[in-house]
N, C-alpha and C positions, 0 to 999 in steps of 0.2 A: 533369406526367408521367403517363403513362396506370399503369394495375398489372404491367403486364406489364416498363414500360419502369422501374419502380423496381426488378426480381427484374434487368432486366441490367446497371442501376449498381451492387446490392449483388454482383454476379458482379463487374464492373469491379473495387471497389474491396477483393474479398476476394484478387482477383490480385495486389492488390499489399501486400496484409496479408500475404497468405502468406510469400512469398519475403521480406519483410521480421523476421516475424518468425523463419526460420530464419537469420538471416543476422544476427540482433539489432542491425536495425534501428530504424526511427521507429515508436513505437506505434500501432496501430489510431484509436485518437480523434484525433491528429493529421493521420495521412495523411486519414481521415474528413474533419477540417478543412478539409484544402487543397483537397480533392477539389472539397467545395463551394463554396469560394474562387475558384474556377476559373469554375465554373458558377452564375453569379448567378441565370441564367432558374428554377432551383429554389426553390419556395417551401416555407414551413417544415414544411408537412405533408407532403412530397415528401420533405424531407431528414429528417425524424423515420421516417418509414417505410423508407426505405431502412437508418436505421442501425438501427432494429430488424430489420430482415431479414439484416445482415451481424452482428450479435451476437446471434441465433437462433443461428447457421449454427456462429459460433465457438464458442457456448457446446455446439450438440450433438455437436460433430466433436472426441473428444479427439486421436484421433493427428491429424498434421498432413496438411489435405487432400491431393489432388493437381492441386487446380485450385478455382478459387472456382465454375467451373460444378458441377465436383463435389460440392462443400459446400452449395449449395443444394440440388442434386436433393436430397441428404438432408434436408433441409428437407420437400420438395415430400413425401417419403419417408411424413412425418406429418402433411401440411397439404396435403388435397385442391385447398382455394383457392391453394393456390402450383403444386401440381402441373399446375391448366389454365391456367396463364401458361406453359407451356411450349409455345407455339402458334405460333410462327415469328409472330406479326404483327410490325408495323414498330416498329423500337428494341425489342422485345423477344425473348427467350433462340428460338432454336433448337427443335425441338420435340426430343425426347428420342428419342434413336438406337436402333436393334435391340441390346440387349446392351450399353447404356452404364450403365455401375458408379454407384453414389454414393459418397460418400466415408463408411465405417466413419465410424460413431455411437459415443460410449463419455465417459464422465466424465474418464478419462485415459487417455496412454499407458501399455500395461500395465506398463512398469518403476516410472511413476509412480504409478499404480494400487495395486503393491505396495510401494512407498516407505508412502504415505497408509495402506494397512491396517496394514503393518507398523508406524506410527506411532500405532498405536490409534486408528486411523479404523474406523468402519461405513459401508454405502451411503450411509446418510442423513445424514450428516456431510460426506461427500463431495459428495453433491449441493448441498448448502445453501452450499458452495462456491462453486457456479455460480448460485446465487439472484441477485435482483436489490437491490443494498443500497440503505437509506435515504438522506438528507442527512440529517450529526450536525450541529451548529456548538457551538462552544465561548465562551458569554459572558465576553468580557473581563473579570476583576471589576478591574481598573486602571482601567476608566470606567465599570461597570456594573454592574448586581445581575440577575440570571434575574427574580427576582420584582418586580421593577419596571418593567423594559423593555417599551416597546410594539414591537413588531413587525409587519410587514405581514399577516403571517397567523400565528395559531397553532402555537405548538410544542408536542412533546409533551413533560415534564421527564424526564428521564434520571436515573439515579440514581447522579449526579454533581453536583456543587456548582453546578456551570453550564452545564451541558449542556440542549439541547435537540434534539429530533427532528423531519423533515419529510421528507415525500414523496420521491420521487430526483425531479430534476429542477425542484425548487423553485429562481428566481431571486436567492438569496438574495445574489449579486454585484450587484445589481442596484440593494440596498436602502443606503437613510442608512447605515443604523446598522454595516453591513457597511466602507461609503468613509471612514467615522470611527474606524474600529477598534473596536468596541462588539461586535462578534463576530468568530469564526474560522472557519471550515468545518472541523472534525476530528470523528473518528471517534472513539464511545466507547470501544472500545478504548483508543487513546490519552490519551486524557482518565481513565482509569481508572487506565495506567500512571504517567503523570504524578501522581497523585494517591498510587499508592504508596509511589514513591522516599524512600528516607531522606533527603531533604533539611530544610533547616533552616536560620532566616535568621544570615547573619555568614558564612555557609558560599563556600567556593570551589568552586562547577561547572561544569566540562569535559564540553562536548556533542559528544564525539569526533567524530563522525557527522552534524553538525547540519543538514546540508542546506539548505534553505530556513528552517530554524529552526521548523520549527510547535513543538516540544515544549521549544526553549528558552523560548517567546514563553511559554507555557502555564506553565515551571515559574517564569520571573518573575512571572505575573500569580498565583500562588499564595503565591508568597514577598513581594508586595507589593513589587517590587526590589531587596529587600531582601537581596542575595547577590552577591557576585561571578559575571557570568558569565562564558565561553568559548567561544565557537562557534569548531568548529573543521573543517576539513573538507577533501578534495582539487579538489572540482568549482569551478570561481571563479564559473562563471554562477548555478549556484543559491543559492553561499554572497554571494554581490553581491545575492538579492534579498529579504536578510536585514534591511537596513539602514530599506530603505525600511517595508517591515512592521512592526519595531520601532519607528520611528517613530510611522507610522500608530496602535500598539496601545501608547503609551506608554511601551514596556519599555527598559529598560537594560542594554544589551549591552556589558560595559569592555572587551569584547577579541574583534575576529573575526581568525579564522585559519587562512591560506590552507597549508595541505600540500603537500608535493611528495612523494609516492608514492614510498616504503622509506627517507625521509630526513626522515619526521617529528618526530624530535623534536631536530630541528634547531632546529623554531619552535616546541615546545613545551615547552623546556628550561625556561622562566623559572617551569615548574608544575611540574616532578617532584618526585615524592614531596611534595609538596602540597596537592594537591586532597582537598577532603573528599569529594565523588562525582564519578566517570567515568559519564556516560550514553553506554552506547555503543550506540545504534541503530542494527547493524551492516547492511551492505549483504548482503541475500537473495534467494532468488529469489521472492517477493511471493507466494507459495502462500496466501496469506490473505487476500490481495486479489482472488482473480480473479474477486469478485462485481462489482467494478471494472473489472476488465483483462484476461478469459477468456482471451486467448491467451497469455498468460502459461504456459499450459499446452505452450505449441507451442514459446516458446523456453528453457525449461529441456530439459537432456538431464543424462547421467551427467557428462559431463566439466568442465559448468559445474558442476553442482554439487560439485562436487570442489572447483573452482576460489574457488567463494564458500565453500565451507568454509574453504579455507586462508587467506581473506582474514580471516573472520569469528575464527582465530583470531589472527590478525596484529595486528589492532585490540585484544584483548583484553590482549594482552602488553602492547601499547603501554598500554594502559589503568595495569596492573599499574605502571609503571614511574612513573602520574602521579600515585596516591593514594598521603594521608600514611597510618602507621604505623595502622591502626584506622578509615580510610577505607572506601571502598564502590564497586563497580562495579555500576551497570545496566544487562544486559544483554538486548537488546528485540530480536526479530527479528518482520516481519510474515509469520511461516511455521507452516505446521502441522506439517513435517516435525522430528522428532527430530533429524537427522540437521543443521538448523539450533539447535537447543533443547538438550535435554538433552545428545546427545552434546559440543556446543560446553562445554558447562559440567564433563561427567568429562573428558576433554581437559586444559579448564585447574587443572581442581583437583588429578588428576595431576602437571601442570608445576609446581605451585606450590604446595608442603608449607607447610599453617601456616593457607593461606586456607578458607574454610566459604562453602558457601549457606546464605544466611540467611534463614528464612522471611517470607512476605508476604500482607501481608492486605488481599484483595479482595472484594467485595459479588458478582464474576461470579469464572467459571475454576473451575480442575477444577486440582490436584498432578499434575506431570507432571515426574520427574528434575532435581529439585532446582530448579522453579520451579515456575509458574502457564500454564496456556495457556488462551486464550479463542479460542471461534470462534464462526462464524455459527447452527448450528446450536442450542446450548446457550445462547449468550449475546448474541445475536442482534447481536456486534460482528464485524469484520474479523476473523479469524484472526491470534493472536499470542502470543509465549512471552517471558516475562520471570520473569529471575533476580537476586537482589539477592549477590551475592559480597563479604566481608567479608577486607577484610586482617587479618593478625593485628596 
């Protein structure tokens, strides 16, 4: 592909990010996927460069473009070498019209803009945001020690038990030690909150939330299996590719469990008032990931997040109802916004006279309404807010 003809695929393939993601749709790395799935004749530096040219475009464009021609010109806007691709030659973009607009540049849209400040965000917190994240990976210590393991390349130690750090883009699926279960690919972040939790081996936990299970996988390989677990969850694709990972990563999972949406504790009767902790990694809008998933920016609006509020506190009630008498809820959301965090936590500690946040102690994060929040900026992790909630 010539340079010109890579600026009219990342227009191609931002035409269909866009509408996808106001429509909350299939995300940007996927359709990315297919796109090239399609078209074999692209070689790898063809398809490396176009997808840095359509995650330029998303990361500079906070409101949501008006066209993926758009969102490049903004592009071309700061990058004179993109701006003379705009040359009508063959497979590539059109040359740029008398009076044609680019698409508004900006960190977010302005309602989400003032969400983030009002969250005791600054620019540079915002921006770091939009930075580009590491690969974390999380040493199994169920077959492995950090300071033992040889690995393909270098990591850097994380200051976590078995954490290690690499480049974005390191093949780290690619290696032994990864197809043996010998590591995970997780985010310090994660690996920090897992590390917090009150847990404790003999213990019963319920992974309300558990999705593919990365942080059940993590808190049995801490406990030595040594706990009852629970994965429990509504999605059946992702929670089905739980089984085979636990295998892989040696962990013992005594119970997965599939939800059915306002009728869960149908199937989670056999644990109420129970459970020594609820890990509730509630579903958010990823505001702390979007050094992963920028346009994550384009499919939050006010009414979803209404929407995952009231979800976020739906799971917590339910939580309430699983732990015994002096139990513990962990409540994780991967968000910078309050409005996911703290407000969630006065919310239910209102509903529920008797219960406390109970303080927690982390090596990163900053006190933030009755928990901990870490982001990319200050702690160089995904953006996240975790509360530890005490039954009476």
């Amino acid at each position: 592909m010539t340079p010109a003809a890579r600026v009219e695929a990342a227009i191609e393939l931002l035409d269909t990010i866009i509408p996808a993601a106001r429509g909350k749709g299939a995300p940007a790395d996927r359709i990315i996927a297919d796109y090239f799935r399609a078209r074999r004749y692209a070689g790898s530096k063809d398809r490396r460069a176009v997808r840095d040219l359509v995650y330029r475009a998303i990361r500079l464009c906070g409101p949501v473009p008006d066209s993926g021609r758009a969102a490049m010109l903004a592009v071309a806007g700061q990058d004179e070498a993109v701006a003379s691709l705009f040359d009508g030659s063959p497979h590539g973009p059109a040359p740029r019209a008398e009076g044609e607009e680019a698409a508004k540049t900006a960190l977010a849209p302005k309602w989400l803009a003032a969400a983030l400040r009002a969250s005791g965000l600054g620019g540079v917190e915002i921006a770091a945001l939009l930075g580009r994240a590491p690969l974390d990976l999380r040493v199994n210590a169920l077959k492995a020690e950090r300071d033992s393991l040889t690995l393909p390349e270098p990591g850097e130690p994380l200051p976590v038990p078995n954490g290690l750090r690499f480049p974005s883009g390191t093949p780290v699926e690619q290696w032994g030690a990864y197809a043996n279960g010998l590591i995970e690919v997780q985010d310090l972040g994660s690996q920090l909150i897992v590390m917090a939790l009150p847990v404790a081996p003999g213990d019963i936990i319920v992974d309300l939330c558990a999705g593919a299970g990365g942080k059940t996988l993590a808190l049995a390989a801490r406990l030595g299996n040594a706990a009852c677990f629970v994965a429990a969850d509504t999605d059946k694709r992702r929670l089905g590719n739980l089984g085979p990972r636990a295998e892989r990563a040696g962990a013992v999972i005594d119970h997965t469990v599939l939800l059915d949406p306002g009728r869960e504790m149908r199937a989670l009767g056999p644990w109420a008032g129970r459970a020594d902790h609820v890990l509730v990694d509630a579903p958010c809008s990823g505001s702390g990931t979007w050094r992963r998933s920028p346009e994550g920016r384009w499919r939050l609006d006010p009414a979803e997040l209404a929407r995952l509020n009231a979800l976020q506190n739906h799971v917590l009630k339910l939580a309430a109802q699983l732990v015994r008498p002096g139990g513990s809820i962990g409540f994780v959301t991967c968000s910078v916004l309050d409005a996911e965090g703290p407000d969630r936590v006065t919310a239910f500690l209102t509903q529920h006279p008797g219960w406390t946040a109970e303080p927690l102690t982390l090596p990163l994060g900053r006190p933030r309404g009755g928990g901990i929040r870490l982001d990319p900026h200050h702690d160089g992790t995904d953006g996240f807010f975790i509360a530890c909630l005490r039954s009476p």
